[in-house]
LOMIFI-820565 format. One record per residue (C-alpha): x, z, y; residue in one letter. Coordinates in steps of 0.001 Angstrom, whole numbers, plus 500000, padded with zeros to 6 digits. Layout:
N
@x:X	z:Z	y:Y	r:A
...
//
This chain:
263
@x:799587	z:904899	y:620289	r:X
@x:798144	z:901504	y:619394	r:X
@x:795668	z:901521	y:622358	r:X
@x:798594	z:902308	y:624700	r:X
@x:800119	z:899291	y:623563	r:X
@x:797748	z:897009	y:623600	r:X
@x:796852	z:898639	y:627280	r:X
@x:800563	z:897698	y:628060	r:X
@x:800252	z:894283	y:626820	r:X
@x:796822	z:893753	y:628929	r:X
@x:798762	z:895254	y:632437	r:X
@x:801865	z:892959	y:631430	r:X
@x:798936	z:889680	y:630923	r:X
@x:797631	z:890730	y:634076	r:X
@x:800973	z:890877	y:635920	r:X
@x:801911	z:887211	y:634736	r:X
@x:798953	z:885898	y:635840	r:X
@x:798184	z:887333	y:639333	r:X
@x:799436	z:886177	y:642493	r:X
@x:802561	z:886835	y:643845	r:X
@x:803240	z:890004	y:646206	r:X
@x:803401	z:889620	y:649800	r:X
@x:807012	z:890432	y:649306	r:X
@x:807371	z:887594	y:646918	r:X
@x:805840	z:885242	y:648876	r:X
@x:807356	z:882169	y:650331	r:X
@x:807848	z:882533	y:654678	r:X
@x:804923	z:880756	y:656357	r:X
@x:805785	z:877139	y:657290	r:X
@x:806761	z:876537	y:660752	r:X
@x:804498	z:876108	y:663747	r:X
@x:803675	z:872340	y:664508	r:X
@x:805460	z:871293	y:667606	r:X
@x:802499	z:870903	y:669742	r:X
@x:801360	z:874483	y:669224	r:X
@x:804569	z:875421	y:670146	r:X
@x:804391	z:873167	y:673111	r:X
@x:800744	z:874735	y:673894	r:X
@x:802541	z:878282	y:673749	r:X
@x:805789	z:877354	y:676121	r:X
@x:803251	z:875621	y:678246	r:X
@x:801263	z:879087	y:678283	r:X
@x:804038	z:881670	y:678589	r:X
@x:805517	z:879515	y:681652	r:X
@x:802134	z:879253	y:683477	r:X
@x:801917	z:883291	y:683146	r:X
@x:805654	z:883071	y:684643	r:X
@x:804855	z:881399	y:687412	r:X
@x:801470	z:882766	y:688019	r:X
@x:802644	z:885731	y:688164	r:X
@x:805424	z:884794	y:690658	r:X
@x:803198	z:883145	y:692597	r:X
@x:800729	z:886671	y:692630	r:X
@x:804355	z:888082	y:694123	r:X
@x:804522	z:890060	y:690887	r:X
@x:807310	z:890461	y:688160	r:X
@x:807322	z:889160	y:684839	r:X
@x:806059	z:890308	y:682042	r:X
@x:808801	z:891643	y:679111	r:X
@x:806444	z:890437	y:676656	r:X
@x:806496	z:886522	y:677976	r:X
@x:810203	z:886543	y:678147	r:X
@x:810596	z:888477	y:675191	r:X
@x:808307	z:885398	y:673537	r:X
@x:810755	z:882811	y:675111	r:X
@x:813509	z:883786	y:673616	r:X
@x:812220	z:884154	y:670204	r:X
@x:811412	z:880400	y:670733	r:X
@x:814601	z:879261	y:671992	r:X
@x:816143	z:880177	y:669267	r:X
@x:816556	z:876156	y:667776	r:X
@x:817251	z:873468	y:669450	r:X
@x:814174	z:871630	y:669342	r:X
@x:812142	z:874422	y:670871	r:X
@x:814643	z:874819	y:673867	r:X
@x:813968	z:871069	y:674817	r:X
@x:810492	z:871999	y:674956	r:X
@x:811049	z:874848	y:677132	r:X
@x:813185	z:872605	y:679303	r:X
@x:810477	z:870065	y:679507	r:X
@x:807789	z:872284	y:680837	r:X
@x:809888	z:873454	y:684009	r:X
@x:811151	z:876557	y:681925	r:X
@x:814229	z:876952	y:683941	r:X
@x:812483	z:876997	y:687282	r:X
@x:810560	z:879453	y:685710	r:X
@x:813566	z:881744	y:684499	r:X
@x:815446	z:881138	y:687234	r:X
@x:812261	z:883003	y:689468	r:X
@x:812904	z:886068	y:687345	r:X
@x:816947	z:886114	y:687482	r:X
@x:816541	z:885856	y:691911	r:X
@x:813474	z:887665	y:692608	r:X
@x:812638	z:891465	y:692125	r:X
@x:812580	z:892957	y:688872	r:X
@x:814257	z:895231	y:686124	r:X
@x:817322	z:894642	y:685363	r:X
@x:816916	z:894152	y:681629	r:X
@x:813962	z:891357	y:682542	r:X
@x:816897	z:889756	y:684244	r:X
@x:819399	z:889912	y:681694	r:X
@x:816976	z:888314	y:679031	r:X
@x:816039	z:885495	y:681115	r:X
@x:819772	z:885066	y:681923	r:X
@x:820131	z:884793	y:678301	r:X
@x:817564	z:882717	y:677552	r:X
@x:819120	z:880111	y:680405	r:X
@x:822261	z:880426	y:678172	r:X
@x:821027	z:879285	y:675239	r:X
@x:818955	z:876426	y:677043	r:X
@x:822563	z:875042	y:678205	r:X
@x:823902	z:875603	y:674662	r:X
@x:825235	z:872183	y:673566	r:X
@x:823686	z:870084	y:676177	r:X
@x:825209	z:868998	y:679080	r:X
@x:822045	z:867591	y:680700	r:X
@x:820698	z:870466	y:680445	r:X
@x:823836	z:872430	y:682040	r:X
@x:823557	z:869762	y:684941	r:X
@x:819874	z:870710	y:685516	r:X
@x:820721	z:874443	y:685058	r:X
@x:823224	z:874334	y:688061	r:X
@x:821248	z:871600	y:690290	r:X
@x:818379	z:873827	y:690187	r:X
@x:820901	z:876725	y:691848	r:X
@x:821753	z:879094	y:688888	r:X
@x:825441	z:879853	y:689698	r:X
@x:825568	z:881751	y:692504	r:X
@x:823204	z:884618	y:691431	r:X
@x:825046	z:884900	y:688039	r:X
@x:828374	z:884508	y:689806	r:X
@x:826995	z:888076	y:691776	r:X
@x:825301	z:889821	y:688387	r:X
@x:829726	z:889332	y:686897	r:X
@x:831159	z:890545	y:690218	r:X
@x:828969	z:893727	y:690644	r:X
@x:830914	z:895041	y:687638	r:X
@x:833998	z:895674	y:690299	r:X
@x:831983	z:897915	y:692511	r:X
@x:830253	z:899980	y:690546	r:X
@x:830401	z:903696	y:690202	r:X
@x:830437	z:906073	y:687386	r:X
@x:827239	z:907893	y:688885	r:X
@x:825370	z:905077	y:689594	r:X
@x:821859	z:905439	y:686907	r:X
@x:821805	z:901663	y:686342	r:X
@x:825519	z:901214	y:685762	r:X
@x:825063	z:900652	y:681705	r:X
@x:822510	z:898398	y:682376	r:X
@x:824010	z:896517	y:684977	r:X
@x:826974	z:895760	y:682638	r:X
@x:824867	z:894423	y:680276	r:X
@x:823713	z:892030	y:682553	r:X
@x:827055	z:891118	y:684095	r:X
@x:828220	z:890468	y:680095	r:X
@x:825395	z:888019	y:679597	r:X
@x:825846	z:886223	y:683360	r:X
@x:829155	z:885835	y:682014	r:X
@x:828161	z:884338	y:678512	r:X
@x:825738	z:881920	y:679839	r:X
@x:828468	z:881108	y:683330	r:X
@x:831217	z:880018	y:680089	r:X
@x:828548	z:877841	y:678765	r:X
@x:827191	z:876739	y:681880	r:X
@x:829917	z:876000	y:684348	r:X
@x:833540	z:876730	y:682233	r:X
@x:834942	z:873366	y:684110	r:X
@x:834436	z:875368	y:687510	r:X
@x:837983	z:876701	y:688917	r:X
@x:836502	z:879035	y:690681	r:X
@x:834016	z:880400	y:688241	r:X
@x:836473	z:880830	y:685307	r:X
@x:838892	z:882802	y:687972	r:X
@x:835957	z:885052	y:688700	r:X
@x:834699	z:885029	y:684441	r:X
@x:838024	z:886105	y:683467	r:X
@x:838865	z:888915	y:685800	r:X
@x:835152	z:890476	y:685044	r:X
@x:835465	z:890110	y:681886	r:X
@x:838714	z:892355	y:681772	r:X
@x:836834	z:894811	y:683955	r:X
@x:833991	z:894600	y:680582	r:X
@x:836155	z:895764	y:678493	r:X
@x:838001	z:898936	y:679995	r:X
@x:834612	z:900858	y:680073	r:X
@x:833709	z:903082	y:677973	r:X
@x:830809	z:901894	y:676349	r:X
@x:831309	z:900232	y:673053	r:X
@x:828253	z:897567	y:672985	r:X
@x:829344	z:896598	y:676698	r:X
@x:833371	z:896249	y:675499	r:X
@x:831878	z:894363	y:672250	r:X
@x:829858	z:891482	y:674769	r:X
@x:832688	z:891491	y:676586	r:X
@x:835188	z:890906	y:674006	r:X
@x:832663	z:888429	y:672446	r:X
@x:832800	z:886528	y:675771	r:X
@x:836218	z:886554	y:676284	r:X
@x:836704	z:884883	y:673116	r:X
@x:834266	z:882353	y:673794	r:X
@x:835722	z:881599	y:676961	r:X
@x:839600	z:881232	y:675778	r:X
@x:838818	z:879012	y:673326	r:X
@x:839125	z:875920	y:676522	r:X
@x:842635	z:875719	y:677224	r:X
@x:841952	z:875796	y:681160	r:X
@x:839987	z:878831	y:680480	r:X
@x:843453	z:880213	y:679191	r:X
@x:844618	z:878976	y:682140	r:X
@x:842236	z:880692	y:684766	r:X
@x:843196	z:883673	y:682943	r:X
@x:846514	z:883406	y:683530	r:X
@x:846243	z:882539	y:686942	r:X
@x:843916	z:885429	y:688037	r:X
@x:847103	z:887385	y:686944	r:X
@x:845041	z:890022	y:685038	r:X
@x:845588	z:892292	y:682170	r:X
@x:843992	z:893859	y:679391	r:X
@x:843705	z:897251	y:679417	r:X
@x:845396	z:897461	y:676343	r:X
@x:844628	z:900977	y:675383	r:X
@x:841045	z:900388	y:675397	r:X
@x:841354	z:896879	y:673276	r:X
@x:843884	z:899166	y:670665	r:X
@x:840789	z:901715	y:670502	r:X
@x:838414	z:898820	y:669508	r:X
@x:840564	z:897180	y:667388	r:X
@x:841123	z:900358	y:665353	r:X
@x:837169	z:900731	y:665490	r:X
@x:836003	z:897306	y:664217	r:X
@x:839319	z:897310	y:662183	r:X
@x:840781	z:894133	y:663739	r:X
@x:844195	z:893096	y:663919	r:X
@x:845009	z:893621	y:667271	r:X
@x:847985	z:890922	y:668103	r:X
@x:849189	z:890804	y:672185	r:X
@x:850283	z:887231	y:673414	r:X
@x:853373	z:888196	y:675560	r:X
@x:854801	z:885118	y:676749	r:X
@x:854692	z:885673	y:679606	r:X
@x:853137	z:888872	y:680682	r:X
@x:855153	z:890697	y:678078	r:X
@x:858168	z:890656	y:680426	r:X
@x:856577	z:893012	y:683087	r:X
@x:857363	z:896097	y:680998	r:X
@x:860798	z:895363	y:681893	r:X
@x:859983	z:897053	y:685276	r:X
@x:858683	z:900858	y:686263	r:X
@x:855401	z:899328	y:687653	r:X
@x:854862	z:896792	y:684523	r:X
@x:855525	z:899861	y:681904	r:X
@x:852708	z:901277	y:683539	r:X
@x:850410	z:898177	y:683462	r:X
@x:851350	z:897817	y:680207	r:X
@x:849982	z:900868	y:678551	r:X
@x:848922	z:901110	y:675209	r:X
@x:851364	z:897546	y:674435	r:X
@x:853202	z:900011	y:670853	r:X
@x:849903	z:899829	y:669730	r:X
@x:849423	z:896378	y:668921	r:X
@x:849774	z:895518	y:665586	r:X
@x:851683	z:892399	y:666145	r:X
@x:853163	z:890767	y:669385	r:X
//
C-alpha cells in the first residue's frame, strides 16, 4: 500500500504545483482600444464595400458589431467611423430580414444613453423605415412564410424607435398601438419583446399618454396566458378603460379582464 501512497502524495505535489486549468484561468484582458478601432474600422469598410458592390451584408460583420457594441466605449467608436451610415444601408436596402433586425438593434444600442447620438441617428433618416418595419405587423397574414420573422423585426424597430425618438407624438401613437398588436400573437418570444418594449416605453409619462390616446387595448386574454406562464402578477390599470365593460361592446373588448390578479 505504501507505494500507492507515496504515488498519491507525488500526483497531489504535482497538482499544487502545475498551472492552472484552462477552466481556472483568469478571462483574457480586454482588447486595446485601437485594435478595436482597427476592427470597427474593418467590419464597416466590408459594410460599405459591399454596398457599394450592390451586394448584402454579411451576417458575420454585423453579427461582429454587435458583439462590440455591447459597452459604451466601443459604440462611440462605431459611431465615429460612420457606423450608422453603414447600418442604416443594411436596414433600407435589400436583404434578409434577420440582417435587418440585427442592424436595427445594433442602431438601438448606439442611441442608448446618448442623445447626440439619437440626433445623428434620426438626421441621418432612420425613422421612417423603422416607423414601416412596426406598422407591417397590422397587415400581416397568418400564411405569410416570413410572418415570425417579420415580428421580430417590428419588436426591435420598436425597441430602438422608444430609445430613439419616444418625444415624437406621432411615433409613440404608432409604438403603442404595434406594440399591442405584438402581444396578441401567438408566439411567446414575439409577445415576450413585445411586452419587454411596452414596458420600456411606459415608463415616460407621455408614453402613457400616447397610449391612452391611441385608445387601444390589451388583449387581455393573451397578457393573462403570459402572466400565468412567466408567473407574473398580472394587475389591469382601469381608470379609465375599466368603465367600457359597462357596455355590450366594451364586455367584449374586455375579455379575459376576471383574470387579472389585481385591478
Amino acid at each position: 500500500m505504501a507505494p500507492s501512497v507515496v504515488a498519491g502524495a507525488a500526483t497531489e505535489e504535482a497538482e499544487r504545483t502545475q498551472a492552472p486549468s484552462a477552466d481556472l484561468a483568469s478571462p483574457p484582458p480586454p482588447a486595446p482600444v485601437e485594435d478595436v478601432r482597427t476592427e470597427v474600422e474593418r467590419l464597416i469598410n466590408s459594410l460599405r464595400s459591399r454596398q457599394g458592390a450592390g451586394k448584402p451584408a454579411t451576417t458575420k460583420a454585423v453579427k461582429a458589431l454587435g458583439q462590440i457594441a455591447k459597452t459604451s466605449a466601443n459604440r462611440a467608436l462605431i459611431t465615429d467611423a460612420g457606423g450608422i451610415g453603414a447600418l442604416l444601408s443594411v436596414v433600407t436596402n435589400d436583404g434578409g430580414i434577420d440582417l435587418k433586425r440585427r442592424a436595427v438593434g445594433i442602431l438601438g444600442q448606439l442611441a442608448s444613453g446618448n442623445e447626440l447620438t439619437c440626433d445623428a441617428i434620426k438626421k441621418a433618416g432612420a425613422i421612417s423605415p423603422l416607423l414601416r418595419f412596426v406598422t407591417t405587423v397590422r397587415t400581416l397574414c397568418d400564411n405569410d412564410e416570413d410572418g415570425e420573422q417579420k415580428l421580430r423585426l417590428a419588436a426591435a424597430a420598436s425597441r430602438a424607435l422608444v430609445v430613439i425618438a419616444g418625444d415624437d407624438d406621432a411615433t409613440r401613437a404608432t409604438i403603442s398601438e404595434a406594440l399591442v398588436v405584438f402581444s396578441s400573437t401567438t408566439s411567446p418570444p414575439t409577445q415576450t419583446q413585445a411586452l419587454q418594449a411596452l414596458g420600456s416605453f411606459a415608463r415616460k409619462a407621455a408614453n402613457c399618454d400616447a397610449i391612452v390616446e391611441a385608445g387601444a387595448i390589451d388583449p387581455l386574454d393573451t397578457l393573462a396566458d403570459i402572466a400565468e406562464r412567466e408567473e407574473l402578477w398580472f394587475h389591469i390599470d382601469g381608470a379609465y378603460g375599466g368603465f367600457f365593460c359597462l357596455t355590450e361592446q366594451g364586455k367584449a373588448k374586455l375579455t379575459g379582464m376576471h383574470r387579472a390578479d389585481s385591478i
